[in-house]
C-alpha positions in Angstrom: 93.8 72.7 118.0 91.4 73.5 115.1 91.8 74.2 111.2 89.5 77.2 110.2 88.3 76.8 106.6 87.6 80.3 104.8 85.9 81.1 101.8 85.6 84.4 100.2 83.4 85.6 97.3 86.4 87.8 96.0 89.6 87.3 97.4 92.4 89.8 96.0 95.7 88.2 94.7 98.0 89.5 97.0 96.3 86.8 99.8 96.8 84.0 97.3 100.3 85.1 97.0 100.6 85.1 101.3 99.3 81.8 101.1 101.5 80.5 98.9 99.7 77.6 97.4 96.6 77.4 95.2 94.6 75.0 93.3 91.6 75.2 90.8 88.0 76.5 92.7 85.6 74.1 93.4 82.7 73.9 91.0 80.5 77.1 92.0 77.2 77.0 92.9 75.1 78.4 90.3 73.0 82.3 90.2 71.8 83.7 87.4 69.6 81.5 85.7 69.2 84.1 82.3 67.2 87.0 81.2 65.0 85.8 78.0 65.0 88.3 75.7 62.8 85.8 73.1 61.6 82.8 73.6 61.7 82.2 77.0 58.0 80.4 77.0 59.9 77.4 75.0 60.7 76.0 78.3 64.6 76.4 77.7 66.7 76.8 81.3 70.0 78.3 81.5 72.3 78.9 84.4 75.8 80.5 84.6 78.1 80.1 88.2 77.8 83.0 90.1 81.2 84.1 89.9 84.0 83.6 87.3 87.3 82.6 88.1 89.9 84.9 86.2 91.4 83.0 83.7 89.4 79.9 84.1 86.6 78.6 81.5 82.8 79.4 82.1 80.9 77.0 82.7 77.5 76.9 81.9 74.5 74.1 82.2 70.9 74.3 80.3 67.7 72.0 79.8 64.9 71.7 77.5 67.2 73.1 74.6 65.7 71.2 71.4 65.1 72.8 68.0 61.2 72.3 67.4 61.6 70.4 64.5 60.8 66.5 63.1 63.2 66.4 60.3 64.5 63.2 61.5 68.2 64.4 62.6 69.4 65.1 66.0 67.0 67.2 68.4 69.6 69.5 70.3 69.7 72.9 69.8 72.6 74.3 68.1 73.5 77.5 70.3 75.6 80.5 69.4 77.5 82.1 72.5 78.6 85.5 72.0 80.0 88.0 74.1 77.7 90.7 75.5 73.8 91.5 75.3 71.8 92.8 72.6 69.8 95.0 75.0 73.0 97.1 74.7 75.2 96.0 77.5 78.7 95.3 76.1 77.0 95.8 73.0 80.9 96.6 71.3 82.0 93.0 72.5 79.0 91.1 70.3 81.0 90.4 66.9 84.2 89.1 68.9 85.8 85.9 67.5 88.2 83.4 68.8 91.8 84.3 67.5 92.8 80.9 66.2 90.1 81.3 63.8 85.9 80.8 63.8 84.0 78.4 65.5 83.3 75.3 63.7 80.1 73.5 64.8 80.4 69.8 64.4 80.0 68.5 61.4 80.3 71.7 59.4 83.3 72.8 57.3 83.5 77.0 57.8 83.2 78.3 60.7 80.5 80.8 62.4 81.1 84.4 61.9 80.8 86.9 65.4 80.6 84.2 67.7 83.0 83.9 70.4 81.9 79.8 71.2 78.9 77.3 70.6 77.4 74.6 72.3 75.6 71.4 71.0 72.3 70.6 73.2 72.1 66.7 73.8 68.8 65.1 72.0 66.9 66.1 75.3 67.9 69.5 75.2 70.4 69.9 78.3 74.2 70.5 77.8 77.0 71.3 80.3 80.1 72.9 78.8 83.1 74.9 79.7 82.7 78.0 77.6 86.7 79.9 77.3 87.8 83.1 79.8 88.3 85.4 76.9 91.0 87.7 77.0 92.7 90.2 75.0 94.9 87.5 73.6 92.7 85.0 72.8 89.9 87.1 71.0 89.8 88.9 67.4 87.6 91.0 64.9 88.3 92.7 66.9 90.2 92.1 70.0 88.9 92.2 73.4 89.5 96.1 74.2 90.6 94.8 78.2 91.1 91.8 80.3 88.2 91.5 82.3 89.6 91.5 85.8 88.3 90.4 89.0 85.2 91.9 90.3 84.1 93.4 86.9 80.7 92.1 85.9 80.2 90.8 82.2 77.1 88.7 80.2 77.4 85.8 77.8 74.4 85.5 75.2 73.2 82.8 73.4 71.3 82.1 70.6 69.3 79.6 68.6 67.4 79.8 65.1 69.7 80.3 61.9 72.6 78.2 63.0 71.4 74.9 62.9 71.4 73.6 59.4 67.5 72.5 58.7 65.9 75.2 61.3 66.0 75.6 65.0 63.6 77.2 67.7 64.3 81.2 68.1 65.9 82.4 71.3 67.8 85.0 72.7 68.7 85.1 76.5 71.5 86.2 78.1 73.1 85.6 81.5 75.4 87.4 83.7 78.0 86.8 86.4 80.8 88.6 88.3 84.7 88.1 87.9 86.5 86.7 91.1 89.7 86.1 91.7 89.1 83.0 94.3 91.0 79.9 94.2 91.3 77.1 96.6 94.5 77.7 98.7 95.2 75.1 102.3 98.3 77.1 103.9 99.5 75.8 107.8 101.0 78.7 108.7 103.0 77.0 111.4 103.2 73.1 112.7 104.2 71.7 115.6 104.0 68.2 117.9 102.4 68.1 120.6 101.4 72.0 121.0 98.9 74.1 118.8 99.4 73.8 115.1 98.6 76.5 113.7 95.9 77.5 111.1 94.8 75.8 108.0 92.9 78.2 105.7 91.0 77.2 102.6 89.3 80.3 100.2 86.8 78.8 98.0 84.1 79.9 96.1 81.7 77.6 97.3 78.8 79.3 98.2 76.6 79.5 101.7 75.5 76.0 102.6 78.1 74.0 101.6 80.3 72.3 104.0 83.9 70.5 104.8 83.6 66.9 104.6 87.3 65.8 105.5 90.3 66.9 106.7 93.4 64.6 106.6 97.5 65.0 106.6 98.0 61.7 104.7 101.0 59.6 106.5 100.6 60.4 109.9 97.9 59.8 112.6 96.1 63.2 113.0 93.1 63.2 114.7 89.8 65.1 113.2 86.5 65.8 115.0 83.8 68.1 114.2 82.8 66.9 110.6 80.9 67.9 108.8 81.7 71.0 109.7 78.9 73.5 107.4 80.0 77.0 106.0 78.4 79.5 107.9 79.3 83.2 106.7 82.1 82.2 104.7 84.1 80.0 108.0 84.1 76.2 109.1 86.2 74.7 112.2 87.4 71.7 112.2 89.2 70.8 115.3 92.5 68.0 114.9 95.4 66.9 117.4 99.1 66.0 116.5 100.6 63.4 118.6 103.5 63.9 120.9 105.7 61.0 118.8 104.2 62.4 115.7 106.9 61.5 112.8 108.2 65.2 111.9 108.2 66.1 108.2 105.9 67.7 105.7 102.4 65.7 104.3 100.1 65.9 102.0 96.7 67.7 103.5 93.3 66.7 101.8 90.3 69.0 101.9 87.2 67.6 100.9 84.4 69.7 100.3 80.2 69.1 99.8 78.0 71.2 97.7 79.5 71.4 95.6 81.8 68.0 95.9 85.4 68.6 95.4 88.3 66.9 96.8 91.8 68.6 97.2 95.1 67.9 97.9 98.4 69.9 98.6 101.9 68.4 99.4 104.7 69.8 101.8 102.2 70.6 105.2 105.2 70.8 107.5 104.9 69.3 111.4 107.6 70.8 113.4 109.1 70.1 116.6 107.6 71.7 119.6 109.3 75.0 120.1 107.8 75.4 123.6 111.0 77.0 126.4 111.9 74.5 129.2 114.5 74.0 132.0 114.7 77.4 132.2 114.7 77.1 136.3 118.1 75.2 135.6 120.1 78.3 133.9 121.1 81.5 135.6 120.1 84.3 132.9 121.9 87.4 132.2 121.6 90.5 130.7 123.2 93.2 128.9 121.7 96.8 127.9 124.0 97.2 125.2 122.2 97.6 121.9 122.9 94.8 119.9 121.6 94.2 116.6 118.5 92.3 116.6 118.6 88.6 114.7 121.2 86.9 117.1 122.0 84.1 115.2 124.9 82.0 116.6 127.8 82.3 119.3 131.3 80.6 119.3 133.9 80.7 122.7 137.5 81.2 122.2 139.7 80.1 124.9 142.6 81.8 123.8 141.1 85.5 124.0 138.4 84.6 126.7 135.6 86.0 124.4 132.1 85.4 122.9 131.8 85.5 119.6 128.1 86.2 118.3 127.1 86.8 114.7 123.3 88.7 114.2 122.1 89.1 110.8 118.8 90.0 109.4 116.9 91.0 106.4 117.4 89.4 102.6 118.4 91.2 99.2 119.2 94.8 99.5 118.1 95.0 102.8 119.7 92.4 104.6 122.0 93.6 107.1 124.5 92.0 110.3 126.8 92.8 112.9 130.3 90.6 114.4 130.3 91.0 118.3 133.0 90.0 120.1 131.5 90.3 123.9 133.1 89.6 127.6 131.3 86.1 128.7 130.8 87.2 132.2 129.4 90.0 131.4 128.4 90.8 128.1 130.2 94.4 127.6 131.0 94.6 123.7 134.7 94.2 123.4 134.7 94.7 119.9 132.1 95.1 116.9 132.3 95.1 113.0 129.6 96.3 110.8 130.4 94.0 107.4 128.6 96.5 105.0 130.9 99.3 106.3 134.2 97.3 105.7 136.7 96.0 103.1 138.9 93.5 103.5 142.9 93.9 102.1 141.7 93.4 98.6 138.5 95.9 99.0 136.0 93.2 98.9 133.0 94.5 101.1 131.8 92.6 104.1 128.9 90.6 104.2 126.1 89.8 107.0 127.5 86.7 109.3 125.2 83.7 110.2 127.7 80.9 111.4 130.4 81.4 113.5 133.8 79.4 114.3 137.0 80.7 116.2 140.7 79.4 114.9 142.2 79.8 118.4 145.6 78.4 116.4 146.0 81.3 113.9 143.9 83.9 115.9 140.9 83.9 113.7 137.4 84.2 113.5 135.3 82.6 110.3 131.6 83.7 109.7 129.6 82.2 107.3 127.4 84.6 104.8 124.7 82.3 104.2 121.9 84.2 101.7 125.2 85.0 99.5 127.1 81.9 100.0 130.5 83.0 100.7 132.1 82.7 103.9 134.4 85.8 105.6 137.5 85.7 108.3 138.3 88.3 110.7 141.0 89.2 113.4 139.9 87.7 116.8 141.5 90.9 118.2 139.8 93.4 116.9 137.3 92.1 114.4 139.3 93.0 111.2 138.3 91.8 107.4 141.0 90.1 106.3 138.8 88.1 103.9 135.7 88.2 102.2 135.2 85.6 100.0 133.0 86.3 96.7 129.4 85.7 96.6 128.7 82.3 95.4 131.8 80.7 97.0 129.7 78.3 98.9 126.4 76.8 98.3 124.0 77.9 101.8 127.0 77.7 104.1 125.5 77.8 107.6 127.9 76.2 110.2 132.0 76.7 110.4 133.8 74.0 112.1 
């Protein structure tokens, strides 16, 4: 068995929604390091991730950011973030504000007018902050004019000089970086014991060169080989074996990732029983051309009218659809059939698609259970008549009748 590990630079929503489960990126690895537009001989660094999860804050990391001066008070560079470049690029975006009102630097009692955030350089000069994913209801004077969606390229740039009260070195650089929709998200898609398990797929942001650490379903004895396994063209393998007497149930799975070092973990990994066919040499198999409907989902005998009741049912919502089969056990022919969507019982109730079946050899009946709407129906073991649909609702997920 293996567990392939995926990442992709900009994965569309729809495969997050496939997957079904997500968690916050990994810390990306950083790109753009800035493009001075003044003072870029101070010795001043700044780096931006190379791509920006939608929604999530932007987190950027600088050194040698001190003010110049020898005034006595803290060294750090007070620094104005704003939205855009001043070499023009989303030169509208510059004057945007945060809707709740200005930013306050510390210490200060009025806030900073056209800034969108700020940062406070330690007395070295370095910082690491989480700047806010600006949107268009989180910004003001004026509003954001869109939602910067995935894929979209954008700039941040900061400033230093007129700030910081008592003087601060002059600088203008700004850095860039690309919108992605990426998220961590472990999906099994299927689980079994003792046969092949399926896939576990992680997306991740995490740039070439990293590499999965660990791989475990906490609670049962799972086996992994092959770690470290690196991230080579966005896949790693990890290869792991369920034992036969593996406890079924669902587990928590933990990822743990290097470069950049994250650890995650998702509940509800299911391990199913093996579904593999056997003792088939033991049956005698037979056949019918008939065209049933496909989704066969359980059979009932009756004694009384030598049948074979089977119920097939597929689909959900407006597209779910069954059939009621009434067939001869020795050799299959359809005796009878009812199409539930096409019928109304004696109080013009419309049929529903059967799931569970029971026969009422006593009173000549046949009950079916209509498990996505849970209500339950009974027909004539003669000739498949409605006589009863109960309303939807009746019953909560009714599966078997006894």
């Amino acid at each position: 068995m293996s567990t392939s590990l995926w990442r992709r630079r900009r994965v569309p929503a729809a495969v997050v929604a496939v997957l079904g489960l997500s968690l916050a990126a990994a810390a990306p690895a950083f790109a753009d390091t800035g493009t001075w537009l003044n003072g870029g001989t101070s010795g001043a660094t700044v780096s931006v991730a190379v791509a920006v999860i939608q929604g999530d804050s932007i987190h950027l990391e600088g050194t040698g950011w001190t003010d110049g001066t020898d005034d006595g008070d803290a060294d750090g560079s007070w620094i104005a973030v704003k939205l855009g470049a001043a070499c023009g690029v989303e030169g509208a975006n510059l004057t945007t504000e945060p809707a709740s009102g200005q930013f306050i630097f510390p210490g200060q009692t009025s806030g900073t007018a056209s800034v969108w955030s700020g940062v406070v350089a330690g007395d070295d000069g370095d910082f690491s902050v989480d700047i806010p994913f600006p949107t268009t209801t989180n910004t003001a004077n004026p509003v954001l004019a869109s939602d910067w969606s995935a894929g979209t390229t954008h700039h941040l740039q900061l400033l230093t000089g007129s700030v910081k009260p008592g003087g601060d070195a002059v600088r203008s650089v700004y850095v860039t970086f690309t919108v992605s929709s990426d998220t961590i998200a472990v999906s099994t898609s299927v689980g079994t014991r003792g046969a092949t398990a399926g896939q576990l797929t992680v997306t991740t942001t995490a740039a070439a060169g990293s590499s999965v650490t660990g791989v475990s379903f906490d609670g049962t004895s799972v086996t992994t080989t092959g770690l470290p396994a690196a991230v080579t063209d966005g896949v790693a393998t990890v290869g792991y074996s369920i034992p036969a007497d593996q406890t079924l149930g669902a587990y928590p799975v933990t990822v743990t990732l290097a470069n950049p070092d994250a650890t995650f973990t998702l509940t509800s990994q299911k391990i199913s029983p093996d579904a593999t066919t056997f003792g088939v040499e033991d049956f005698t198999l037979l056949s019918d051309d008939e065209d049933i409907f496909q989704g066969l989902y359980q059979s009932a005998f009756s004694t009384a009218q030598n049948a074979l009741y089977a119920t097939a049912a597929a689909g959900t919502g407006t597209a779910e659809d069954g059939y009621l089969y009434k067939l001869d056990p020795d050799t299959l022919e359809i005796l009878a059939s009812v199409h539930p969507q096409d019928v109304t019982d004696v109080d013009g109730v419309a049929g529903q698609a059967p799931y569970g079946v029971g026969v009422d050899d006593v009173n000549g009946t046949v009950w079916v259970t209509n498990t996505r709407t849970g209500a339950v129906a009974v027909c004539d073991a003669d000739d498949l008549t409605l006589l009863k649909q109960y309303p939807a609702g009746t019953i909560s997920h009714p599966r078997d009748v006894v």
